[in-house]
C-alpha positions as CSV (number, residue, x, y, z in Angstrom):
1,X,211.5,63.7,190.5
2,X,210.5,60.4,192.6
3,X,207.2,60.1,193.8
4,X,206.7,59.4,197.7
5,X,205.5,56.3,197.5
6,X,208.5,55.2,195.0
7,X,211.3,56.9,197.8
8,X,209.5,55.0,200.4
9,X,209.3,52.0,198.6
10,X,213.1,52.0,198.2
11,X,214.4,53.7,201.7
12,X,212.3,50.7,203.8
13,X,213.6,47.8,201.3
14,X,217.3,49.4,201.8
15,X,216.5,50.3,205.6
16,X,215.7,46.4,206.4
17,X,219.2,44.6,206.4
18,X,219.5,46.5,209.8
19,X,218.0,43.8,212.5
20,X,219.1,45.9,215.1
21,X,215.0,47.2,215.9
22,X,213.8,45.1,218.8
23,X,211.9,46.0,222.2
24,X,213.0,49.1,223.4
25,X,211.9,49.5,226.9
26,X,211.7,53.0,227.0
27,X,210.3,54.8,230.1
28,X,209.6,58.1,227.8
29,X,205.6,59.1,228.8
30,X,203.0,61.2,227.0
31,X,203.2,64.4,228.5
32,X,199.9,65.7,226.1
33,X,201.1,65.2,222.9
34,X,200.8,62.2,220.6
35,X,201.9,58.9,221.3
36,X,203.4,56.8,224.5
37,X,206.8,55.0,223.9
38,X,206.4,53.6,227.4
39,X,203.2,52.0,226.1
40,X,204.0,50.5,222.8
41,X,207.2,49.4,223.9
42,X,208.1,48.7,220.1
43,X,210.2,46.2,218.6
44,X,210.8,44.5,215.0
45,X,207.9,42.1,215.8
46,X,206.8,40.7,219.3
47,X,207.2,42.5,223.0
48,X,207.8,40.2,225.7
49,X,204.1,40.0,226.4
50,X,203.7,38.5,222.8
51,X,202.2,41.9,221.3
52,X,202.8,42.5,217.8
53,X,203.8,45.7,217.2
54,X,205.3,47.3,214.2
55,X,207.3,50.8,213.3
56,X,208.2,53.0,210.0
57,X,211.8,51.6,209.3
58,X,213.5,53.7,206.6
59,X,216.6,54.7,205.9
60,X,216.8,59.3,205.0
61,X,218.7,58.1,201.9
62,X,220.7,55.3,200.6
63,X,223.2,57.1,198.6
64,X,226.6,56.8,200.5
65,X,230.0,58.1,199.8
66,X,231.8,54.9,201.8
67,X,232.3,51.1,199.3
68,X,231.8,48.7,201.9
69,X,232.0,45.5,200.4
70,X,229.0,44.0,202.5
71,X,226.5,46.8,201.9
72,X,223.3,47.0,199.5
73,X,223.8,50.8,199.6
74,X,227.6,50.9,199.1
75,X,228.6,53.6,196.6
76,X,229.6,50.7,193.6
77,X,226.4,48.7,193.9
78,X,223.7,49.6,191.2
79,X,220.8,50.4,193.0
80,X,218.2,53.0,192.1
81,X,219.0,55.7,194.7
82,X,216.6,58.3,196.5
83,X,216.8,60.7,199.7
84,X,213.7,61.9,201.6
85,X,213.9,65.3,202.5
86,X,213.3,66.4,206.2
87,X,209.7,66.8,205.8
88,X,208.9,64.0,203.9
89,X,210.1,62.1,207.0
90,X,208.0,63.6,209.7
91,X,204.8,64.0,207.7
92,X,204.9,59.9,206.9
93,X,205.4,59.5,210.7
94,X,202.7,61.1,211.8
95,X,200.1,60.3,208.7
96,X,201.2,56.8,209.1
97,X,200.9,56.7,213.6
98,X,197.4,58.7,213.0
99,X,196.3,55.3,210.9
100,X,197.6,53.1,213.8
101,X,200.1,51.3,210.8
102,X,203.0,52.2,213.2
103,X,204.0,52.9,216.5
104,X,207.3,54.0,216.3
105,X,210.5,55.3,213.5
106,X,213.6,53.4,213.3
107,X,215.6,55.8,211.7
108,X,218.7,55.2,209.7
109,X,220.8,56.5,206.6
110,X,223.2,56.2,204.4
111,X,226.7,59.2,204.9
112,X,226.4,61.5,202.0
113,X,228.3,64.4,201.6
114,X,229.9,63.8,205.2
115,X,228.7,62.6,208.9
116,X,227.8,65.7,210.2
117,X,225.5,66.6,207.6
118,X,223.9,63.7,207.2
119,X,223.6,63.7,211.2
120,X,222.1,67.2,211.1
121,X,219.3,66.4,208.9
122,X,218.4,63.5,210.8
123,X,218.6,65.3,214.1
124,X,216.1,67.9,212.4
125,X,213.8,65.2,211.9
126,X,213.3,64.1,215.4
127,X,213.3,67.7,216.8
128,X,210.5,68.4,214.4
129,X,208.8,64.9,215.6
130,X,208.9,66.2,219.5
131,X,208.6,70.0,218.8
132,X,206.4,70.6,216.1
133,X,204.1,67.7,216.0
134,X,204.2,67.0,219.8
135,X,205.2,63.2,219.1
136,X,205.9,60.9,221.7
137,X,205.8,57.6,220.5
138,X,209.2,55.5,220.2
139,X,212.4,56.8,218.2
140,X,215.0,54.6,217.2
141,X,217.9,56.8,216.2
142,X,220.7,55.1,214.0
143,X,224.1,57.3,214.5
144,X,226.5,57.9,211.8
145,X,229.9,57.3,212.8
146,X,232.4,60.5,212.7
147,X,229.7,62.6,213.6
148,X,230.4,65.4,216.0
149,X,229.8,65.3,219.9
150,X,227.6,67.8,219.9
151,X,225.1,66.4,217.4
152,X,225.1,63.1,219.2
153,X,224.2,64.8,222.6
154,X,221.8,66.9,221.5
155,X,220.4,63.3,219.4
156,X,219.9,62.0,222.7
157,X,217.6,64.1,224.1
158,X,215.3,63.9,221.5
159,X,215.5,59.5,221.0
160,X,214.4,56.5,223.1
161,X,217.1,54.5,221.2
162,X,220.9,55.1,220.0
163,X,222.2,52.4,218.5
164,X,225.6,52.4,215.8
165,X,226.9,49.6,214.0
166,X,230.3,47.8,214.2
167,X,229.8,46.6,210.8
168,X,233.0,43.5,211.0
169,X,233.4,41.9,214.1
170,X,237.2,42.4,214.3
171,X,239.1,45.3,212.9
172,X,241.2,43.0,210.5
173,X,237.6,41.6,209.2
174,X,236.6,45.4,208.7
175,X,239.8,46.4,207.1
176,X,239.3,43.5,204.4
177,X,236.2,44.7,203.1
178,X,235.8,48.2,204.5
179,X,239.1,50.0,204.4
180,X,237.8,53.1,205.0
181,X,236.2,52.6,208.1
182,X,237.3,51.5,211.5
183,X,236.2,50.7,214.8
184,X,237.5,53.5,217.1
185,X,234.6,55.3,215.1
186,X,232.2,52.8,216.7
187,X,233.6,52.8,220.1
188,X,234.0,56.7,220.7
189,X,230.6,57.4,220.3
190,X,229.3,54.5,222.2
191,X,231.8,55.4,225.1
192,X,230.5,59.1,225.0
193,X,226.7,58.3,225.0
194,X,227.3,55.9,227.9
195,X,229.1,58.3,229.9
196,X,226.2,60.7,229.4
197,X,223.4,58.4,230.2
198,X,225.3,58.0,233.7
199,X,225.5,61.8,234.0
200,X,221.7,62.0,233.2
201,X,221.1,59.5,235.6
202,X,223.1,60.9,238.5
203,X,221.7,64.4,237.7
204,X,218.5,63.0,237.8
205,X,218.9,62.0,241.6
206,X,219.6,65.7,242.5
207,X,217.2,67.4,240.3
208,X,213.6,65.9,239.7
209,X,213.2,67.5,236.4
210,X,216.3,66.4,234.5
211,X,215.6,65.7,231.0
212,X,215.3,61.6,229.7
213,X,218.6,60.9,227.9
214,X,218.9,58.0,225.3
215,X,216.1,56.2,227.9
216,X,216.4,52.8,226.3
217,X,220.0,52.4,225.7
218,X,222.3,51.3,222.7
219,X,222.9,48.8,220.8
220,X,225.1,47.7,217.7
221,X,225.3,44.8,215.0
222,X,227.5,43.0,214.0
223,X,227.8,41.2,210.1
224,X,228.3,37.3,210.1
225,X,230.1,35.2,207.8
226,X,231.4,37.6,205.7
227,X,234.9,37.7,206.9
228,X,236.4,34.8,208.6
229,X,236.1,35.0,212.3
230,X,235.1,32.5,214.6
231,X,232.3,32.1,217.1
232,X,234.7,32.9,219.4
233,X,235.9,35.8,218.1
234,X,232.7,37.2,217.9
235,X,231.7,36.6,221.0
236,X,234.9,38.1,222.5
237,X,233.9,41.5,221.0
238,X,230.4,41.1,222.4
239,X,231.4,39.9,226.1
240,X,233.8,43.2,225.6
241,X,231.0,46.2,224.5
242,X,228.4,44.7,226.7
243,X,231.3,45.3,230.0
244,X,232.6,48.6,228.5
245,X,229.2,50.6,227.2
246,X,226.2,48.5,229.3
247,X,224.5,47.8,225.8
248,X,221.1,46.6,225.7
249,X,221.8,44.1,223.1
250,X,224.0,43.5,220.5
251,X,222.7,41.9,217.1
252,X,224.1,39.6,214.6
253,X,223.3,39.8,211.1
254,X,223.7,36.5,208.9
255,X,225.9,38.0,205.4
256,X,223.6,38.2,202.8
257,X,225.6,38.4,199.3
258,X,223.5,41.4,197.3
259,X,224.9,41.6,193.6
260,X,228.1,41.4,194.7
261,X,231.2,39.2,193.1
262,X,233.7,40.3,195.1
263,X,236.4,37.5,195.7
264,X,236.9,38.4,199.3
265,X,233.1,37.9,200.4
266,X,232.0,34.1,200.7
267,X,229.9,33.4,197.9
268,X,227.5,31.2,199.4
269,X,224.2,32.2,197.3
270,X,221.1,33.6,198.7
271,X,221.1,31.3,202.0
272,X,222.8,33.6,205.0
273,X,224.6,31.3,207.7
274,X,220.8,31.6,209.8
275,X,221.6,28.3,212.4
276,X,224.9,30.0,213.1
277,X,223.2,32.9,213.8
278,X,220.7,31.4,216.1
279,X,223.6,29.6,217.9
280,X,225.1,33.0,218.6
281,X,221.8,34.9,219.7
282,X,221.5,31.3,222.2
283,X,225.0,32.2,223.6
284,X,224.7,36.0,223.7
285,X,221.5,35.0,225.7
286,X,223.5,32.5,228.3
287,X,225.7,35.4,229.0
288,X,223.4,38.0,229.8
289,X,220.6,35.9,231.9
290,X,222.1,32.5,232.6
291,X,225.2,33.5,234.5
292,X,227.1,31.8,232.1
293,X,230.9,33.0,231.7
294,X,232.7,33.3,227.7
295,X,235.2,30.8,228.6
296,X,232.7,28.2,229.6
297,X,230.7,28.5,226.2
298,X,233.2,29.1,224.0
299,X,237.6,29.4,224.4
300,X,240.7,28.9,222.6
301,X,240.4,25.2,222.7
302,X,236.6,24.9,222.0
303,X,236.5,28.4,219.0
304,X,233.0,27.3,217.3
305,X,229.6,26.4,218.7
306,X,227.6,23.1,217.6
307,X,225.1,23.8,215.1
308,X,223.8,21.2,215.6
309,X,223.0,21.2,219.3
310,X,222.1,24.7,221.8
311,X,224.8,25.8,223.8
312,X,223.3,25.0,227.0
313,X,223.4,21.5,226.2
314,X,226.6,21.6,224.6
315,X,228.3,23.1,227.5
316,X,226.5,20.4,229.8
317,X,227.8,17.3,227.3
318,X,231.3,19.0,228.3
319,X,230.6,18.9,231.8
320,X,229.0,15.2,233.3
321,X,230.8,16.1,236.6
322,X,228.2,19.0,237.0
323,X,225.3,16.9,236.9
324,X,223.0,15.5,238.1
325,X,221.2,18.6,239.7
326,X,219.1,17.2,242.3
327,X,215.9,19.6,241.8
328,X,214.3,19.3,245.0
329,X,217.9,20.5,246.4
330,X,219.3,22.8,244.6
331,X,220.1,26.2,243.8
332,X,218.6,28.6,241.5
333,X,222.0,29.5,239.3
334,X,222.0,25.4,239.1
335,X,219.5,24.4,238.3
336,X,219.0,27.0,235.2
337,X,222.0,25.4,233.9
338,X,219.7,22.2,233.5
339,X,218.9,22.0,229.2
340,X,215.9,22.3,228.9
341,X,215.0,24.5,231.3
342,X,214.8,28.2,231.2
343,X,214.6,30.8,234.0
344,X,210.7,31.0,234.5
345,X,210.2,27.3,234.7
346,X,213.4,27.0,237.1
347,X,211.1,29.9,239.4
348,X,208.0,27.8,239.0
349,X,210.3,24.6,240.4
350,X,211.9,27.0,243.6
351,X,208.6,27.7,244.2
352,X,206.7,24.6,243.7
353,X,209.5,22.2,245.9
354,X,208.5,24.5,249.0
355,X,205.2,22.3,249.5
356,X,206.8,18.9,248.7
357,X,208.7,17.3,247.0
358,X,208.5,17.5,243.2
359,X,208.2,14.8,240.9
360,X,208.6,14.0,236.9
361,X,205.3,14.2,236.2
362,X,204.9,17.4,238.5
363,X,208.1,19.0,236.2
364,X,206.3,17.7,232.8
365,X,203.3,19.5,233.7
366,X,205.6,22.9,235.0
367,X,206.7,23.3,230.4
368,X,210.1,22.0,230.7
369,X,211.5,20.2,227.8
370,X,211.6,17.1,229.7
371,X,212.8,14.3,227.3
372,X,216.3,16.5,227.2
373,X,216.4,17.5,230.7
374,X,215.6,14.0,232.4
375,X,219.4,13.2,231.7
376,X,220.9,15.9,233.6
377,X,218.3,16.0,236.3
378,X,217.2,14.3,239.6
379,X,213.8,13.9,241.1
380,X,211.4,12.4,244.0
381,X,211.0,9.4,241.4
382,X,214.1,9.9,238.6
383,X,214.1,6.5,236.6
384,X,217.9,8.2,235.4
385,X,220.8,9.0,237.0
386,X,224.2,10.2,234.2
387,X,226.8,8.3,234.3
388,X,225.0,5.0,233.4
389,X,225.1,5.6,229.5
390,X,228.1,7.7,227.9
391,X,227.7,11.4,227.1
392,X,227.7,10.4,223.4
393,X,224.9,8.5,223.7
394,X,223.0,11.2,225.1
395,X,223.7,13.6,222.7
396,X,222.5,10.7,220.1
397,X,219.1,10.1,222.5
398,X,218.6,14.1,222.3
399,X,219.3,14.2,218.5
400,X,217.5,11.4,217.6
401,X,214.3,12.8,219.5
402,X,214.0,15.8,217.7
403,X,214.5,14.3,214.3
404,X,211.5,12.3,215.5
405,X,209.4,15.2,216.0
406,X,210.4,17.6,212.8
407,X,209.2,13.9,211.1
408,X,205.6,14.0,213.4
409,X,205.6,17.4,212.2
410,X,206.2,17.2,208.9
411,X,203.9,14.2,208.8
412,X,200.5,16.3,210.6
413,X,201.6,19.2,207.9
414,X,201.0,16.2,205.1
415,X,197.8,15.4,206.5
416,X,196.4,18.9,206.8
417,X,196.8,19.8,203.2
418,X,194.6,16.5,203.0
């Protein structure tokens, strides 16, 4: 019989290949029980206000009866295995939130025996959280695909969080390496708990006291680099569920090879494909707060992102005839299209150019990354105006100035040790 400590050592070391964990922004209050989810607004590491927060992340069991190739917990892989029971679970949640080492669960499991039982035990564990012990504080519910309707309703009622995981980005990707599943299984329930968070929320406009349904949202993730698909591709599917279920965020997850020789996963040691990744968070962010449409980013003619440049300033290389913005003139959506400037310091700028106009060492002084936006830019005083040098030699000026700083870097690291 395991120990406790020995299940929980294994469950969290299983339970953190999911990155899909961050801020939740859940409106669920403390109603005179324990905990606020409102409050903590949990997430993996930092809030938007730079608070550290941190939350029990454990899977109910990593035993699973499905072989997917990518998985540490697939059925073939020789791992130790070990289930927590349904009070095992709640007691750690509220031993560990009553020493202030959490504030929230991120719950997740492997399927054994089916969906539906696997999804019942975990649905007992939240009821007993908001029932019994009067909890409060932030849920992150991971649901098992196949489960029924029913369960997943009632789930939501009791969560701040759904979240379910597409696994593959494309079906073909999925069927290589995890026959057995698919991605209707994925899509269903996202579709049905974004159909009721709109019934919630209309039903909330007509009666004050209408319960709090999945307040936070969804989410899903996505594995990358273990089946060929391009940053295209991947971004198609994400353009796609972000339109058709209004999901908070979607994650991508580097492929990490765990004992695994199987000739259809990349063997590319212990390194996962983390610039690509980056590059993919970058465009998923351009989508979703930049105004940025898929085809500009990324098409059929233009399939994979620079690694070794930000999308932003890819897209702008692609583009001269775009630039350059005139600050003191333009519009908002414009001049957030600037690299190296992000939406607060283009605020600061619409805001600043009302008492005069603004000049480069007024925009230095504002936090923009100046030495990369000065090409694409215009000022009171600009020394620069694109078109004079070649697009190529920017991206070589931009390039060349941050190898120069990783070297000042690297070089004050040297003298510290010193």
């Amino acid at each position: 019989m395991l120990r406790i400590e020995e299940k929980l050592k294994i469950l969290a070391d299983a339970a953190k290949y999911d990155v899909s964990c961050s801020s939740s922004g859940s409106t669920r209050k403390n109603n005179g029980g324990i905990g606020d989810a409102s409050a903590s607004g949990i997430c993996h590491t930092y809030t938007e206000d730079g608070r550290c927060v941190s939350l029990l992340k454990i899977l109910l069991t990593n035993h699973c009866i499905y072989d997917c190739a990518f998985c540490v917990s697939r059925k073939s892989n020789d791992v130790k295995r070990a289930a927590f029971t349904v009070e095992e679970v709640v007691d750690l949640t509220m031993n560990f939130y009553r020493r202030n080492y959490i504030e929230g669960l991120f719950l997740s499991s492997g399927i054994f025996k089916d969906a539906d039982f696997t999804m019942e035990r975990m649905l007992r564990i939240v009821k007993k959280l908001r029932q019994e012990e009067r909890y409060n504080g932030y849920i992150h519910f991971k649901t098992i695909p196949g489960a029924s309707e029913e369960l997943v309703k009632e789930a939501g009622l009791y969560v701040d969080r759904m979240s379910i995981n597409l696994e593959l980005p494309t079906e073909a990707g999925l069927k290589l390496v995890a026959p057995e599943k698919d991605h209707e299984s994925v899509r269903k329930p996202l579709a049905y708990v974004n159909d009721q968070i709109e019934s919630y929320k209309g039903e909330k406009k007509l009666i004050k006291h209408t319960p709090t349904f999945v307040p936070a949202g969804q989410s899903t993730q996505m594995v990358i680099g273990a089946t060929p698909e391009n940053d295209f591709e991947i971004m198609q599917v994400a353009d796609d569920f972000y339109r058709n279920y209004k999901l908070k965020r979607v994650y991508y997850s580097g492929y990490i090879p765990i004992n695994n020789g199987n000739s259809l996963l990349p063997q590319i040691g212990s390194i996962p494909p983390l610039v690509r990744e980056n590059r993919l968070y970058q465009t998923d962010w351009l989508l979703r707060f930049y105004g940025f449409r898929l085809n500009e980013i990324l098409n059929p003619q233009h399939t994979h992102l620079d690694l070794d440049i930000d999308p932003k300033l890819s897209w702008a290389l692609r583009n001269p005839e775009f630039f350059p913005v005139d600050i003191n003139t333009a519009n908002f959506n414009a001049i957030i299209r600037i690299p190296g400037i992000g939406k607060q310091s283009a605020l600061k700028i619409v805001q600043a150019r009302k008492f005069g106009r603004l000049h480069a060492y007024q925009l230095q002084k504002m936090g923009i990354a100046y030495n990369r936006a000065k090409y694409f830019l215009h000022c009171a005083d600009s020394p620069f105006i694109l078109g004079h040098p070649s697009m190529e030699y920017v991206r070589a000026a931009i390039l060349n100035e941050g190898n120069r700083k990783s070297r000042q870097q690297d070089s004050a690291g040297q003298l510290a040790l010193f």
